[in-house]
C-alpha positions in Angstrom: 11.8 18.8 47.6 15.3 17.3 48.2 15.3 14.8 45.8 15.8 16.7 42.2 16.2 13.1 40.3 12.6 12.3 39.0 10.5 15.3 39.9 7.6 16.5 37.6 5.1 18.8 38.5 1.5 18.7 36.5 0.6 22.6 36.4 -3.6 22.0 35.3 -7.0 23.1 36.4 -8.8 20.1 35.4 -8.6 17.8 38.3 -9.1 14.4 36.3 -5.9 15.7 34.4 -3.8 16.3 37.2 -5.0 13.0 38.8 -4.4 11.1 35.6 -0.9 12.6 34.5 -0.3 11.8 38.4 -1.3 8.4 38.0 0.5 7.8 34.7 3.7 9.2 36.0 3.7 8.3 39.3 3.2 4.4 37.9 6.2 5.2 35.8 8.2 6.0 38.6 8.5 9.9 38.5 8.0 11.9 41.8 5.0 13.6 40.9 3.4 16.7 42.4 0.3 18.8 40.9 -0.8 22.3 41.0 -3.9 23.4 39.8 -2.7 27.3 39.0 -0.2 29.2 37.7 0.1 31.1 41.2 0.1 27.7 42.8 3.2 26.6 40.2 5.5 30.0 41.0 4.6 28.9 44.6 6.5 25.7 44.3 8.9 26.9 42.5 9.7 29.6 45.0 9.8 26.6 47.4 12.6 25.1 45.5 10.8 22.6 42.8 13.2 21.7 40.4 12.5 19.7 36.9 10.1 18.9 34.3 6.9 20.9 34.4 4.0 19.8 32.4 2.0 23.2 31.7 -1.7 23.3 30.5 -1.9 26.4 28.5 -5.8 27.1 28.7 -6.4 28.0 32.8 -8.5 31.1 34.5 -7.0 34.0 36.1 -3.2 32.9 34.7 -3.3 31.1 31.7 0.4 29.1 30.6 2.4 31.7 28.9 1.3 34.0 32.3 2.8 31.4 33.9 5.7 31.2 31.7 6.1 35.1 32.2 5.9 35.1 35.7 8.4 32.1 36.1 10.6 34.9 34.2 10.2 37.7 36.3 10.9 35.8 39.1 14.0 34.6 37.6 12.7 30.8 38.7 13.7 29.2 34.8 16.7 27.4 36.0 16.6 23.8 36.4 13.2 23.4 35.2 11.7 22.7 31.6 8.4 22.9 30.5 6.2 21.1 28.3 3.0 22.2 27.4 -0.2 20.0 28.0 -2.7 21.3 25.8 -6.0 20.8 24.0 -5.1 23.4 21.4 -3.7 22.4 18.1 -2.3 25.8 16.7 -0.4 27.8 19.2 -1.9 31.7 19.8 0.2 35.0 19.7 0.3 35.1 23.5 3.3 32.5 22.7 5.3 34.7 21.1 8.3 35.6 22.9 8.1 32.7 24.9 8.3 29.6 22.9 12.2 29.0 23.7 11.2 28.1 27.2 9.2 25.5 25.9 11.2 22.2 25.1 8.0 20.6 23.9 4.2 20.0 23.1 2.1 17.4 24.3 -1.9 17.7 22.9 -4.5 16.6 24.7 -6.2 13.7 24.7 -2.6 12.6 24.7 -1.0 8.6 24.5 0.0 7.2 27.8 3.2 5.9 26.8 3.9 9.1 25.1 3.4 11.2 28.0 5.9 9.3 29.7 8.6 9.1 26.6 8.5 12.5 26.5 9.2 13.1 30.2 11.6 10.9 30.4 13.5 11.9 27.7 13.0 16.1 28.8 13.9 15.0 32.7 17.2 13.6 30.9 17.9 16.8 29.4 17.5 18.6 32.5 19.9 16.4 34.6 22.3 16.5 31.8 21.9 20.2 31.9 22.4 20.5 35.3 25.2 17.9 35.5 27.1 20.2 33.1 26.4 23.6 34.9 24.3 25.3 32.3 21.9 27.6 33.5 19.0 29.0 31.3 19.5 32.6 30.5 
């Protein structure tokens, strides 16, 4: 994962969402890669991912603020931000704690050119970030 320009990864366990974020993106001109887990996300971040992830909240075994709290304990939050993908409309208490790691909300079914708005705008932050050496704490 040397090139830390464009990279998004898709963190959902719905394949046709993963496939169409992929598609969307990819189209867009982001470097997209997709995960279908929580454990499967900590795994690439452990490999060195670096960037926007977009984080479905509702998964099995390790749902998104899991995955949230086990990108924490493994001290994997800098150079990344998250967005969550999600077909909820109100947040739940699991959240709480964790919503400053989330930079923003996208709800599923979700506008195409939206998606990719949003991403583009969060990927500037995080090169700006980066750029500037500020690390998350």
């Amino acid at each position: 994962m040397s090139d830390k320009t464009n990279n998004v990864m898709i963190v959902d366990d719905d394949a046709h969402v993963r496939i169409a974020v992929r598609t969307i993106l990819y189209d867009a001109g982001f470097h997209v890669i997709a995960a279908d887990s929580g454990s499967q996300c900590i795994d690439l971040l452990k490999k060195g991912f670096t960037g926007v992830i977009l984080l479905d909240i509702m998964m099995p075994e390790m749902d998104g603020w899991d995955t949230i709290r086990a990108i924490l304990d493994n001290k994997l939050e800098e150079n990344i931000a998250i967005i969550m993908l999600t077909a909820k409309n109100v947040p739940d208490k699991k959240m709480i704690g964790l919503q400053e790691y989330v930079v923003d909300y996208i709800t599923k079914p979700f506008d195409n050119e939206d998606l990719i708005q949003k991403t583009s705008f969060i990927m500037s932050y995080v090169h700006d970030r980066n750029n500037m050496g500020i690390t998350a704490e």
